[in-house]
C-alpha positions as CSV (number, residue, x, y, z in Angstrom):
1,X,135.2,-192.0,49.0
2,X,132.0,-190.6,48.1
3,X,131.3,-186.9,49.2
4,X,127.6,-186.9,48.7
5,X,126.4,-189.6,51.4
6,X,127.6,-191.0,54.6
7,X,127.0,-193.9,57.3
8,X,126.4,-193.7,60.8
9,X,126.7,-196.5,63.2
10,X,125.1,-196.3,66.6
11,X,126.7,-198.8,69.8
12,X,130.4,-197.4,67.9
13,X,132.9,-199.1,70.5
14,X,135.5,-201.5,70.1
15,X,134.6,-204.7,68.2
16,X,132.1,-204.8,65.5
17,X,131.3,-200.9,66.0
18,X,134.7,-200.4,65.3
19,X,135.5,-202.7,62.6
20,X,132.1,-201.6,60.8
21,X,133.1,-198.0,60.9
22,X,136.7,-198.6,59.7
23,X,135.3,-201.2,56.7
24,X,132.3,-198.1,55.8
25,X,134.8,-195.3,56.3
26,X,136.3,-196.6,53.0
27,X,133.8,-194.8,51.1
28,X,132.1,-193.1,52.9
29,X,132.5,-190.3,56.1
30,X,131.3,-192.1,58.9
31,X,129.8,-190.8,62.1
32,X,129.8,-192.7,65.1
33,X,127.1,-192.8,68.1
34,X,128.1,-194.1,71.5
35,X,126.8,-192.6,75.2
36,X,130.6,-192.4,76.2
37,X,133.1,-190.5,74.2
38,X,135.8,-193.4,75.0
39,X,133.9,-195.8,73.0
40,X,134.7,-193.7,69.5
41,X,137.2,-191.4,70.3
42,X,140.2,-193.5,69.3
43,X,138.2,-194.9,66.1
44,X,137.6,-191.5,65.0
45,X,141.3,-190.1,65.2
46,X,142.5,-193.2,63.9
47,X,139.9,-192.5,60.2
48,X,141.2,-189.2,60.1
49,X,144.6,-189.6,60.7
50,X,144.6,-192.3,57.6
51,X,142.6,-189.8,55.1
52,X,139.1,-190.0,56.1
53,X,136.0,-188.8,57.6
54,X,134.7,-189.4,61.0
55,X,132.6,-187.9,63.6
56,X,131.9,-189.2,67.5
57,X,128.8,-187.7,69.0
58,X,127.9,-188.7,72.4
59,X,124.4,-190.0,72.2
60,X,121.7,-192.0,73.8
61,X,120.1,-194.0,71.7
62,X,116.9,-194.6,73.7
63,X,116.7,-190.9,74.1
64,X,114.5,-189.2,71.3
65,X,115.9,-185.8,72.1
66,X,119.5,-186.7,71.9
67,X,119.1,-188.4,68.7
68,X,117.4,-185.6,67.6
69,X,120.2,-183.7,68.6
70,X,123.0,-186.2,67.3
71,X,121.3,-185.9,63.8
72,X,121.1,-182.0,63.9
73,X,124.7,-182.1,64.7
74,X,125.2,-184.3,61.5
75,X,123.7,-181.5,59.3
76,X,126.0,-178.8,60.7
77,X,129.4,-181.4,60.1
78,X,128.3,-182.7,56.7
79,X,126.1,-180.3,55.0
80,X,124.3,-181.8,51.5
81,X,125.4,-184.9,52.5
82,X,122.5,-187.7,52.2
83,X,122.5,-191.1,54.3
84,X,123.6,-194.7,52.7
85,X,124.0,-197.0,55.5
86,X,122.7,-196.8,59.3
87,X,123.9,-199.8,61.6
88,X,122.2,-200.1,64.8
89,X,124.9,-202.3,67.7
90,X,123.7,-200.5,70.5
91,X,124.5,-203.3,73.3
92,X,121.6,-203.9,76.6
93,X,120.0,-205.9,78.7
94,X,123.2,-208.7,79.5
95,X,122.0,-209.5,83.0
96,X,123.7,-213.0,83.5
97,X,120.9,-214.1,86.5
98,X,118.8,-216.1,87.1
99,X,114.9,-216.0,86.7
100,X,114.2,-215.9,90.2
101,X,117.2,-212.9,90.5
102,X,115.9,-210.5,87.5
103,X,114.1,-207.5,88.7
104,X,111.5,-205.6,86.7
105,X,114.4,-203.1,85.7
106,X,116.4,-205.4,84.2
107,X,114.1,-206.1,81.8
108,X,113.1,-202.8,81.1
109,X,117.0,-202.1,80.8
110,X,116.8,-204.5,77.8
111,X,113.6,-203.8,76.2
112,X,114.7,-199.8,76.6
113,X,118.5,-200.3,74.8
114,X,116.7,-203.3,71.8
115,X,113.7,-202.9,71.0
116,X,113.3,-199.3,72.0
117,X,116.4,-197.8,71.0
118,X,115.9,-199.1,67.5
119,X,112.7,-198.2,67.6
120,X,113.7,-194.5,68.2
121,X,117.0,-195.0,65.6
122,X,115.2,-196.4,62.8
123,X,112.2,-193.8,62.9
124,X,114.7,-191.3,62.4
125,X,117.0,-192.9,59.7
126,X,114.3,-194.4,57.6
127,X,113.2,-191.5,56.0
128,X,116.7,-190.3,55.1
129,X,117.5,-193.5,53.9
130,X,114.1,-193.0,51.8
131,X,115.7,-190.0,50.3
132,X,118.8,-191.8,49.0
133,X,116.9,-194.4,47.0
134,X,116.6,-192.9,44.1
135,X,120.8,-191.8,43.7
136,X,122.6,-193.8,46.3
137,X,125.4,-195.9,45.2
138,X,124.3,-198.9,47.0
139,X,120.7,-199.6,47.9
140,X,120.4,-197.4,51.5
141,X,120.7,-200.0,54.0
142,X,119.6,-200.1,57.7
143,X,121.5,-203.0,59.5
144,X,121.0,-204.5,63.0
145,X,123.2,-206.4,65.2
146,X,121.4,-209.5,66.7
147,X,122.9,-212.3,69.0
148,X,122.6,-215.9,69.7
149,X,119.8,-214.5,72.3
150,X,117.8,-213.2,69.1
151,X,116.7,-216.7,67.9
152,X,117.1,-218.7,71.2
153,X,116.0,-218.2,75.2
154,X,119.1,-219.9,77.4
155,X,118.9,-220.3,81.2
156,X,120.0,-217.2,83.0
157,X,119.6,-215.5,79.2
158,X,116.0,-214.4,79.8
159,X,115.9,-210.4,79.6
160,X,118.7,-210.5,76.7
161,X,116.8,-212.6,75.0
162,X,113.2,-210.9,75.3
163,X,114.9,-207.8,74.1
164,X,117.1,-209.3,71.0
165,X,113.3,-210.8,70.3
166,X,112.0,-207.6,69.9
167,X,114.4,-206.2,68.1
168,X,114.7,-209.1,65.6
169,X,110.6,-208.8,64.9
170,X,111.0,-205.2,64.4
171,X,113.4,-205.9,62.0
172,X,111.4,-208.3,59.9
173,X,108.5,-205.8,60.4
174,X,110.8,-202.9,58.5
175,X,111.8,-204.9,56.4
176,X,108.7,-206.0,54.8
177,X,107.7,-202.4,54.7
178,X,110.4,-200.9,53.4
179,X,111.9,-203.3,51.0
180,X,109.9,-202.6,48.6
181,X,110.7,-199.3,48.5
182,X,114.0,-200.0,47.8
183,X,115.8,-199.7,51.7
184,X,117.7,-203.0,52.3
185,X,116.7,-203.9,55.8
186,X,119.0,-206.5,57.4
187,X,119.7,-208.7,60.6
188,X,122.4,-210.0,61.7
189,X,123.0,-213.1,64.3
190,X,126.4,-212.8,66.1
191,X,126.2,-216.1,67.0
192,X,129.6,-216.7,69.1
193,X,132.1,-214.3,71.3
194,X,133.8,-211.3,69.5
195,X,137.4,-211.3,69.2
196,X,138.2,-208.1,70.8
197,X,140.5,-206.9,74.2
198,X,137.6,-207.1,76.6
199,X,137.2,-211.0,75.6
200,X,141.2,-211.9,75.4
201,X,141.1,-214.0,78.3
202,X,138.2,-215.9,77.7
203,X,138.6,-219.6,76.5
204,X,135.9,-220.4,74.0
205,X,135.2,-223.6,72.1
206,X,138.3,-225.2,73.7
207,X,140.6,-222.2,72.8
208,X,140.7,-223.6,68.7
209,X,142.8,-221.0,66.6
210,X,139.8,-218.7,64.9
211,X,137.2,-220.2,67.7
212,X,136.4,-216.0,68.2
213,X,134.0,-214.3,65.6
214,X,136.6,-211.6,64.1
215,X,135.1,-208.5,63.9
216,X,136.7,-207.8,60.6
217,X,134.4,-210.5,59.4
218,X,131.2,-209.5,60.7
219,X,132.2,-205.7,59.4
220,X,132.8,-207.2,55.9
221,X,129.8,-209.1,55.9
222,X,127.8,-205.7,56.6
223,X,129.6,-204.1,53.8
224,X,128.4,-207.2,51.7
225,X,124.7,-206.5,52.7
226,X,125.2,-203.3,52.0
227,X,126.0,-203.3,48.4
228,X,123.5,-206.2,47.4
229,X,121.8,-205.6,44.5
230,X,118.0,-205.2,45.5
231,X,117.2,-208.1,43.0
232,X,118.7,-210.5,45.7
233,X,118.2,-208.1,49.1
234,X,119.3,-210.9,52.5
235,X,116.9,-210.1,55.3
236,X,119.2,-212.1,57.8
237,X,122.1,-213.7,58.4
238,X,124.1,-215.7,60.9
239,X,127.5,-215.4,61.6
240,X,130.0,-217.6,63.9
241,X,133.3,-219.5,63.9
242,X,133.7,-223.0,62.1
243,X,133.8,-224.3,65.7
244,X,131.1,-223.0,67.0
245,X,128.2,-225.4,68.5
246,X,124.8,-224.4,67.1
């Protein structure tokens, strides 16, 4: 484990948040952002209990002060330490309606937790990340969790979708800028249903053996962005099971 930089991951609950924290705890301390301490409290024990670092801080991510406030908190808890990896999964905006049903606020509900929330989260990371360039042991990397909604408008989809839009263009936007300075900007389309308790009794793609998206994947595929050499830097990817329709 490195002492000298960390990760934070922002949206930290069960699934991916969880499985990316676990996978980036390996070398680095981790801390992980989430509105309600249930969604990282477990996650946290469980690094620490096996030999690493971890630290929950309730947050809201679409709320400048209390990010300010989250990172503050990170200076007190890991003091020198500089940032290699920042993972936005911050989850909004799934209002399963249709057109006709949506009201203004469910669309401001997912412009607020996509586009803004990363807007807020990557102001404040980028310039750490900056920072790191010149000594971190992997090009610094700010990642983003995207969805099938990122790429493509479905009936009864339409504020998820104009939010995972938004995010996804700020994404490219970043990482055109940034690139070239040597921060490894990334997207990520989670193109099929996570594999996690909240989703046990679903049936997808005719209940095939691996027809969920294992969040051990999709947190290994992160780690994998993350330690791309900057001669070959991904700006997105798509992941989903063999199964999957697409």
């Amino acid at each position: 484990m490195s002492s000298k930089f960390f990760a934070v991951i922002v949206g930290a609950g069960p699934g991916t948040g969880r499985a990316t924290a676990l996978r980036f705890a390996k070398a680095y301390p981790v801390v992980l952002l989430a509105r309600r301490p249930e969604s990282y409290q477990d996650t946290v024990a469980e690094i620490n209990k096996a030999g690493g670092k971890a630290i929950g801080i309730s947050t809201d991510a679409t709320d400048q002060k209390s990010v300010d406030s989250a990172f503050e908190t990170i200076k007190k808890e890991l003091p020198g330490h500089k940032l290699a990896a920042a993972v936005f999964n911050a989850a909004a905006g799934f209002a399963r309606k249709s057109f006709l049903e949506l009201t203004v606020e469910d669309l401001n509900t997912s412009l607020t937790g996509n586009a803004q929330g990363f807007f807020i989260f990557a102001q404040k990371t980028l310039p750490l990340l900056l920072e790191s360039v010149p000594d971190s042991p992997h090009p610094p990397t700010l990642l983003i969790t995207g969805a099938t909604a990122s790429v493509r408008g479905s009936a009864l989809f339409s504020t998820m979708a104009a939010g995972k839009f938004a995010l996804r263009a700020l994404g490219q936007s970043l990482a055109r800028e940034f690139g070239p300075r040597g921060v490894h900007v990334a997207h990520a389309i989670i193109d099929g249903v996570i594999d996690i308790p909240r989703t046990s009794a679903y049936v997808v793609n005719n209940g095939a053996e691996d027809g969920k998206i294992n969040a051990d994947s999709i947190a290994e595929s992160y780690w994998n962005l993350h330690t791309q050499h900057r001669s070959g830097f991904t700006q997105e990817i798509d992941l989903r099971p063999y199964v999957e329709k697409f």
